[in-house]
N, C-alpha and C positions, 0 to 999 in steps of 0.2 A: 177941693177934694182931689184925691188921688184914684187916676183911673187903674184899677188894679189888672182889671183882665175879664177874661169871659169865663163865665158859667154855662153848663149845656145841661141841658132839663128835658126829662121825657116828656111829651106833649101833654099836658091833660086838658079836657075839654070845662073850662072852668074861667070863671070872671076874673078871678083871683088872679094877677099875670107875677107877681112880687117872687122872692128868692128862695123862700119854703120851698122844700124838697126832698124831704127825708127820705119821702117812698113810702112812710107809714100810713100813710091817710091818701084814700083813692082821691080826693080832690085836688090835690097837689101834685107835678111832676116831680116823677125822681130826678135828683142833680145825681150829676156821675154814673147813670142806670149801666153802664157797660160794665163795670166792676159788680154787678149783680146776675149778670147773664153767663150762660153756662158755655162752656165752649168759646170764649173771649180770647184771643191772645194775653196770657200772663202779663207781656208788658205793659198793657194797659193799666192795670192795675198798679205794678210796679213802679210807672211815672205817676200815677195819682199819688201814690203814697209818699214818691222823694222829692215831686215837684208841686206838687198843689195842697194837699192834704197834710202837708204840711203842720199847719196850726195845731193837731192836736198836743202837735209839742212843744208849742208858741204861748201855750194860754196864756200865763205868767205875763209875758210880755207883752200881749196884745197887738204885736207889729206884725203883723200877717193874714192875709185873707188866702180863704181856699178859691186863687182861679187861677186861670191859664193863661200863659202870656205868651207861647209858643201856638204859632197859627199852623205849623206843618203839622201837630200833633193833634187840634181842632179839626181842621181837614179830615186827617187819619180817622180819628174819633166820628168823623161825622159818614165817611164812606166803610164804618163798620157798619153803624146804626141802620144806613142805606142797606146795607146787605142784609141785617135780618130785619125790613120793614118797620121799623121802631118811627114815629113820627120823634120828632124832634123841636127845641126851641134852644135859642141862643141870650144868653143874657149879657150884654157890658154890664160891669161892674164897677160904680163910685164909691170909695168910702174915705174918712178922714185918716185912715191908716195904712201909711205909707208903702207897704211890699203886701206881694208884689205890683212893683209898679209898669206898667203896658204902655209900650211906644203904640200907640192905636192908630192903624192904617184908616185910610178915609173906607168908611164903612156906613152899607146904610142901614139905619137904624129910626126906629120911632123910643120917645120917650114914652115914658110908663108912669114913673110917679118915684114916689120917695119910704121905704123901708124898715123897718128895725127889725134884726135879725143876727143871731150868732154869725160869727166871724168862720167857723170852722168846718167843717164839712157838711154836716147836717141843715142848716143854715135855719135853723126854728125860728120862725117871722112874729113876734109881739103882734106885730099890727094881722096879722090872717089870725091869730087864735084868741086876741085880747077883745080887739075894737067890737066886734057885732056882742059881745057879751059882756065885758067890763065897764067901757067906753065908748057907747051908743050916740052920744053925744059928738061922737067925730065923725065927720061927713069925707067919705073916700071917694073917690073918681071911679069910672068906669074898669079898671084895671085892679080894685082894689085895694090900693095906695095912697098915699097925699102926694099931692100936686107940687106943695113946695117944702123950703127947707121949715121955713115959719109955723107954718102947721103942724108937722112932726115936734118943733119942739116945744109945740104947744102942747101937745101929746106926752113925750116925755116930762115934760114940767106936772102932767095929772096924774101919769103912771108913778113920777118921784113921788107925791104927795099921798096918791094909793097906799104906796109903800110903808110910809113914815105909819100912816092911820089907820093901817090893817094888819091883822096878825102876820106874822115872819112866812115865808112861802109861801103867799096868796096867790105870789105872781111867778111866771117864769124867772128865774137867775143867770145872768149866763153871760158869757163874752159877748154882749151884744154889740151893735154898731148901728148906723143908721147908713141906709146904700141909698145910690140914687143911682138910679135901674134904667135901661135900653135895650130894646129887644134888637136884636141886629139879625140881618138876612146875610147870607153868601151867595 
């Protein structure tokens, strides 16, 4: 796997530790919340767009994940959030696709588990919105995740066969990936 970069997710008080983050659903941390906040410096917003967020104009190609591999700009990002009291969480990012890819400083971190989730800025998680409802039959860890790569694709192997056996759009579509996730501290 290719370590891509970090993700920064608004805190939510929730089991669920994986990449989901859209902001639409209170159980999940928003990814990227400072680009929702009012009174943000503009270029906030404007390096998400030219450097990470990227992907919405990758779909096609697949070769791109939305995270950050610039740590001055994490830093930045994280002593804005400090300034308007916003809890915070950090995620490393693994996926099998290639950019961006992250020279990762020794950093500490705890592992999490293993993911399926869009590639693109939204990052919509199969496993937070399918497993407790579709696929009850997969047992997650305390993080809400699989544990390892074997499990996930035991998961996808049920989710492909969902697919084939169920009417069209039963299930989410989308530039998925599977991450293997690490919460990292500064």
């Amino acid at each position: 796997m290719y370590v891509n970069g970090i993700v920064i997710q608004k805190y939510a008080d929730n089991p669920y530790r994986g990449i989901d983050g859209s902001g639409f659903s209170v159980f999940t941390g928003q990814n990227w919340f400072l680009n929702f906040e009012d009174g943000v410096p503009k270029d906030f917003e404007d390096y998400y767009d030219e450097n990470i967020g990227m992907t919405y104009y990758d779909l096609a190609d697949h070769t791109w994940v939305a995270a950050c591999t610039d740590m001055a700009y994490i830093h930045r990002y994280i002593e804005e959030a400090k300034k308007r009291h916003i809890d915070y969480r950090l995620l490393l990012c693994e996926t099998d696709i290639p950019q961006p890819n992250f020279e990762c400083p020794d950093l500490r971190m705890t592992f999490l588990g293993y993911d399926y989730a869009y590639t693109s800025g939204d990052y919509y998680s199969a496993v937070y919105n399918e497993i407790p409802y579709v696929f009850p039959q997969f047992r997650l860890n305390r993080y809400g995740l699989f544990d390892t790569r074997e499990e996930i694709e035991e998961y996808l192997a049920a989710r492909e066969e969902f697919t084939r056996t169920h009417p069209p759009l039963t299930l989410e579509a989308g530039d998925f990936a599977v991450f293997r996730l690490h919460e990292i501290y500064l």
